[in-house]
C-alpha positions as CSV (number, residue, x, y, z in Angstrom):
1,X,8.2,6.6,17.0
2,X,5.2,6.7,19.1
3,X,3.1,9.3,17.0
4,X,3.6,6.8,14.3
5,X,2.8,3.5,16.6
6,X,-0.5,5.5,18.0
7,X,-2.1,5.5,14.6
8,X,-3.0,2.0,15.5
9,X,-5.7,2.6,17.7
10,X,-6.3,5.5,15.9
11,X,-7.6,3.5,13.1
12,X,-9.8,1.3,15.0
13,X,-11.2,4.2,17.1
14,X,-12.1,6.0,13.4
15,X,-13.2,2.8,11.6
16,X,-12.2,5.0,8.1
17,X,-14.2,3.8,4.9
18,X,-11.6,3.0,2.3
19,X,-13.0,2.9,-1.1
20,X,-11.6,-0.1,-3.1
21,X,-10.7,-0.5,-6.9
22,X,-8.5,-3.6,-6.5
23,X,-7.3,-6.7,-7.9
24,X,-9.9,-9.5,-8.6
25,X,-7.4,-12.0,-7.7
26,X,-6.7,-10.6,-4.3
27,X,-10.1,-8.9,-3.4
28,X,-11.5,-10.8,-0.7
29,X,-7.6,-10.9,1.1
30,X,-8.0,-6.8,0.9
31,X,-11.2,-6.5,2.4
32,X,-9.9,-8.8,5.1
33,X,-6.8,-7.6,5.7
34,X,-8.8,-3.9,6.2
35,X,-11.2,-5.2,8.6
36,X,-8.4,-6.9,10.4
37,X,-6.8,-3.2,11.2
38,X,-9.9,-1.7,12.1
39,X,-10.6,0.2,9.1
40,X,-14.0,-0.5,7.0
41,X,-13.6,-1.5,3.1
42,X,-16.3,-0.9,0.3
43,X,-15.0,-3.1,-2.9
44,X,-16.2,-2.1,-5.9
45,X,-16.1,-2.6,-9.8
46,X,-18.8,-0.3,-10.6
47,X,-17.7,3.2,-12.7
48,X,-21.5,4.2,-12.5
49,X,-21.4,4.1,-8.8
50,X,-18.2,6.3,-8.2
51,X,-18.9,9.7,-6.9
52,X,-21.4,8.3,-4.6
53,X,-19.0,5.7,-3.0
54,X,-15.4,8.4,-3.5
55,X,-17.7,11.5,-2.0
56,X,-18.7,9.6,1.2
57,X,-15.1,7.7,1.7
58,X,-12.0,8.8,4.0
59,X,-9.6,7.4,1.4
60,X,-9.6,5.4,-1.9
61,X,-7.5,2.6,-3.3
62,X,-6.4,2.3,-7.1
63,X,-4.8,-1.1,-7.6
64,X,-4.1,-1.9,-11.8
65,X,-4.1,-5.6,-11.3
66,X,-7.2,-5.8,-13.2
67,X,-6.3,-3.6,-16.5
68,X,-9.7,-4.3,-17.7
69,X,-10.9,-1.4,-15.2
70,X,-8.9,1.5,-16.9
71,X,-11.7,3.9,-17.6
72,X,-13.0,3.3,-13.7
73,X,-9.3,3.3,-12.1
74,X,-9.3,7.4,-14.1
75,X,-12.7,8.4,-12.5
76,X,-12.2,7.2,-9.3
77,X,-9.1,9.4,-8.8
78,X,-10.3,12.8,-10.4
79,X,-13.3,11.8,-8.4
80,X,-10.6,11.7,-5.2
81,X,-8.9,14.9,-6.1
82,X,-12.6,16.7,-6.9
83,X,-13.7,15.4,-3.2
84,X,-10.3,16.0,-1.6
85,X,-9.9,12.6,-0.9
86,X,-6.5,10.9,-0.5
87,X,-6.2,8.2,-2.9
88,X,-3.6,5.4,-3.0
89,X,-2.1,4.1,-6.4
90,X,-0.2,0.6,-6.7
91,X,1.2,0.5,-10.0
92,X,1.3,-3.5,-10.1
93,X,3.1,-5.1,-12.6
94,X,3.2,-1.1,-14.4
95,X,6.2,-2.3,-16.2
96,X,4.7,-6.0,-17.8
97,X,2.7,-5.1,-20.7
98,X,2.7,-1.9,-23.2
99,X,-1.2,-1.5,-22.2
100,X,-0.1,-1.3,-18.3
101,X,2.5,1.3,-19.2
102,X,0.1,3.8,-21.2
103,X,-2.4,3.7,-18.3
104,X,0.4,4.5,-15.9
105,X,1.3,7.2,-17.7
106,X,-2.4,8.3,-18.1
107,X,-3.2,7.8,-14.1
108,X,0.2,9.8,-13.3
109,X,-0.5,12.9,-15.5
110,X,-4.5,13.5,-14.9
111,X,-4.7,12.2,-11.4
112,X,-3.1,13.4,-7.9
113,X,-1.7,10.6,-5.8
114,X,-1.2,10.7,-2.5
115,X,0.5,8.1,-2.0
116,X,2.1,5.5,-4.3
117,X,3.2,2.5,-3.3
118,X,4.4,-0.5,-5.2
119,X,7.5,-2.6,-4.6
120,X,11.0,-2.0,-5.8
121,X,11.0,-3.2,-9.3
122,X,8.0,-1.4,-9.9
123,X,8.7,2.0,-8.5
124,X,12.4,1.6,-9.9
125,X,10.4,1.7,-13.4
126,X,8.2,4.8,-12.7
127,X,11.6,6.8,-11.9
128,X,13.2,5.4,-14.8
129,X,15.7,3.0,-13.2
130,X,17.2,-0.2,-14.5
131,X,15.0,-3.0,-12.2
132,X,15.2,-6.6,-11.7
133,X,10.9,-8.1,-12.4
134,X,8.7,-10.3,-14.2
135,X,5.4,-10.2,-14.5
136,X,4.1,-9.5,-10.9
137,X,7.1,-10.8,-9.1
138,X,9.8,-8.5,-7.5
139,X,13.4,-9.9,-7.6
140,X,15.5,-6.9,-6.7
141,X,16.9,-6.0,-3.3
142,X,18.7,-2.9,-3.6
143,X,18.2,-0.2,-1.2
144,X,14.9,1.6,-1.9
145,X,15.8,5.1,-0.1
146,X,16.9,6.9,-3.6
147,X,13.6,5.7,-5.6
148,X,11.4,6.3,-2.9
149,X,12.8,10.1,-2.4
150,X,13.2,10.6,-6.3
151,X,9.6,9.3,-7.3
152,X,8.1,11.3,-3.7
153,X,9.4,14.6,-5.1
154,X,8.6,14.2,-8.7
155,X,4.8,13.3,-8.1
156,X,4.9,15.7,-4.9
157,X,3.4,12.8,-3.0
158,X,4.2,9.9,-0.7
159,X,6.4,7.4,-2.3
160,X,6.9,3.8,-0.7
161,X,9.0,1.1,-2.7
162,X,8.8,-2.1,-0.9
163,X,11.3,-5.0,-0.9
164,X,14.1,-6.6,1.7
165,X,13.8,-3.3,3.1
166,X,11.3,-0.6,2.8
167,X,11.3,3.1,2.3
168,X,8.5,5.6,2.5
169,X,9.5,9.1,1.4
170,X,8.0,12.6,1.4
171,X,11.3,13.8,-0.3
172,X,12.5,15.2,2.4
173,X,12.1,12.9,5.4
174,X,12.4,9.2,4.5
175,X,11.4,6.2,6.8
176,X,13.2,2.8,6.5
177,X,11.5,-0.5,7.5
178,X,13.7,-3.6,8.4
179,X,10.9,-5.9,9.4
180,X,9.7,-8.7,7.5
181,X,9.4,-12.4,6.0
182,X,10.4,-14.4,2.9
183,X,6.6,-15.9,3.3
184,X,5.0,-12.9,2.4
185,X,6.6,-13.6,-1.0
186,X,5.2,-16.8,-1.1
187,X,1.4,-15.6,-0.1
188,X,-0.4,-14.3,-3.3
189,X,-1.7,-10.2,-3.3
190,X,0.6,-9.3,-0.1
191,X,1.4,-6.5,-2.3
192,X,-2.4,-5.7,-2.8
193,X,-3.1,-6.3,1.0
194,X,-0.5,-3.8,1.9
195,X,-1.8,-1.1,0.1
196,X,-5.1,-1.8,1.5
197,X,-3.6,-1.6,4.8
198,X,-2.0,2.0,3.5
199,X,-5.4,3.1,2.3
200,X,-6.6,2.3,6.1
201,X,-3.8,4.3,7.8
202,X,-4.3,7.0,5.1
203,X,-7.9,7.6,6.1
204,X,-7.3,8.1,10.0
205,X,-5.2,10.7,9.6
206,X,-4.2,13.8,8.5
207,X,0.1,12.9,8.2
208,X,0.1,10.8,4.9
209,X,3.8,10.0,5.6
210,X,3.0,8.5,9.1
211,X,-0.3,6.6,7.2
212,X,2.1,5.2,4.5
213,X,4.7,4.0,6.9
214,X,2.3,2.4,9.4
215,X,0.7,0.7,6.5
216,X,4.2,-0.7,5.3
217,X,5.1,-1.4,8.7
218,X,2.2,-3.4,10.0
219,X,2.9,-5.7,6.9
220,X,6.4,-6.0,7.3
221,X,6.4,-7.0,10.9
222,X,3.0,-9.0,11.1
223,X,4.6,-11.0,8.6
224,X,8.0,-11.1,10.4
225,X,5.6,-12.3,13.7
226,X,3.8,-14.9,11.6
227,X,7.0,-16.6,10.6
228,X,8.1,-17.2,13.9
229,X,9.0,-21.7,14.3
230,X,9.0,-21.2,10.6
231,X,5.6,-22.4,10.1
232,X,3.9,-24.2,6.9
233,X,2.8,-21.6,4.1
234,X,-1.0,-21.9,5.2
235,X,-0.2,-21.6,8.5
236,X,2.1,-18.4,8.1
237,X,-1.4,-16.5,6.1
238,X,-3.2,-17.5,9.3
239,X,-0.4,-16.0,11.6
240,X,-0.5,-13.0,9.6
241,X,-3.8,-12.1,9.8
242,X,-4.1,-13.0,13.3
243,X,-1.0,-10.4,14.1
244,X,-2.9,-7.5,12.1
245,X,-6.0,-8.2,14.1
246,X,-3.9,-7.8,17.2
247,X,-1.2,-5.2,16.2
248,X,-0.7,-2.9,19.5
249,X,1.3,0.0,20.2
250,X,3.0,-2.2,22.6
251,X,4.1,-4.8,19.7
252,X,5.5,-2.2,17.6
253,X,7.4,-0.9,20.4
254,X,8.9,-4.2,21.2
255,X,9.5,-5.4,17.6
256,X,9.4,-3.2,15.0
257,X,12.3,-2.1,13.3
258,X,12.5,1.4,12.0
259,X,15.0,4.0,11.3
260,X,14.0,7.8,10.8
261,X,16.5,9.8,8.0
């Protein structure tokens, strides 16, 4: 695993720009939890500022927790695929609302992901499975290996469905994470800071399976860290900020746990 562990101080030796259409809610925790890898986040809300900020990125973020950004989330990621820029869509919540479903659809058929990440319930949706959610919440721990490789093969991308355990798929070679916390449940836009830790991976390096397993990964196990003496819930977002800052290639050695199929 160590050309995956390496892309650690690879980021932090790049400093990558990642572009950031994202969640109001959970915008400040992204741009955080980006700086905390080493990567460098622009956030923005602007659709008249787009291929100015996608053109001079390493990678872009589309998150639909705001659905008033539509029109801007479709721009930024022809602007992506014009640029050759790889771009990052979490489908959040893709399956709550009939308006959130049509702009799925929409973002899947006239943009080129690179990677798409969202967490069980919601990826179970864009392949077409039965799923277990409500609203934003996940409650379905079923093995994610089949969505992840199903979903990676029909958008010819990088698929990673998170939940008790995570998968990232290129269709062919899948990754499974065994790493993390219940608290990350309890901490709101972990989802949203996880992709933003995706989008950091993604623009250090060239292996966008490697990038979307090192963003799952250093989620997963920073939150497994920050649990540790089963700390108070403001105390555990604390922790895990802390163990981003200071993820190594040393503490993914020791502690990560990671299978390879």
């Amino acid at each position: 695993m160590k050309d995956l562990f390496i892309l650690t101080d690879r980021v932090r030796q790049a400093k990558p720009l990642v572009v950031q259409y994202t969640n109001k809610v959970t915008i400040n925790e992204c741009a955080n939890v980006t700086l905390a890898i080493g990567a460098s986040p622009i956030m923005s809300a602007s659709i008249d500022e787009v291929d100015d900020l996608v053109s001079s990125a390493n990678s872009l973020v589309i998150n639909i927790g705001d659905m008033e950004s539509g029109e801007l989330f479709i721009k930024a990621g022809k602007a992506a695929n014009k640029f050759n820029i790889p771009v990052v869509l979490d489908p959040v919540a893709a399956f709550a609302s009939q308006k959130r479903r049509e702009l799925i659809e929409v973002l899947l058929k006239e943009v080129d992901f690179t990677v798409i990440k969202g967490n069980i319930s919601e990826m179970k949706f864009l392949a077409g499975y039965e799923f277990n959610g409500r609203g934003v919440d996940c409650f379905d721990e079923d093995d994610p290996t089949e969505v992840a490789m199903l979903l990676a093969k029909r958008y010819k991308c990088i698929a990673a469905a998170t939940g008790k355990i995570d998968a990232i798929s290129d269709g062919k070679i899948t990754y499974k994470i065994f790493n993390g916390d219940e608290n990350l449940q309890r901490v709101t836009g972990t989802g949203c800071m996880c992709t933003s830790l995706v989008g950091s991976f993604l623009g250090a390096t060239e292996n966008t399976l490697n990038a979307a397993t090192m963003g799952i990964l250093s989620m997963s196990l920073s939150g497994e860290l920050a649990g540790i003496n089963d700390p108070g819930i403001g105390t555990f977002r604390v922790n895990l900020m802390d163990n981003l800052s200071s993820l190594s290639v040393e503490k993914l050695e020791a502690f990560a746990k990671i299978e390879k199929i």
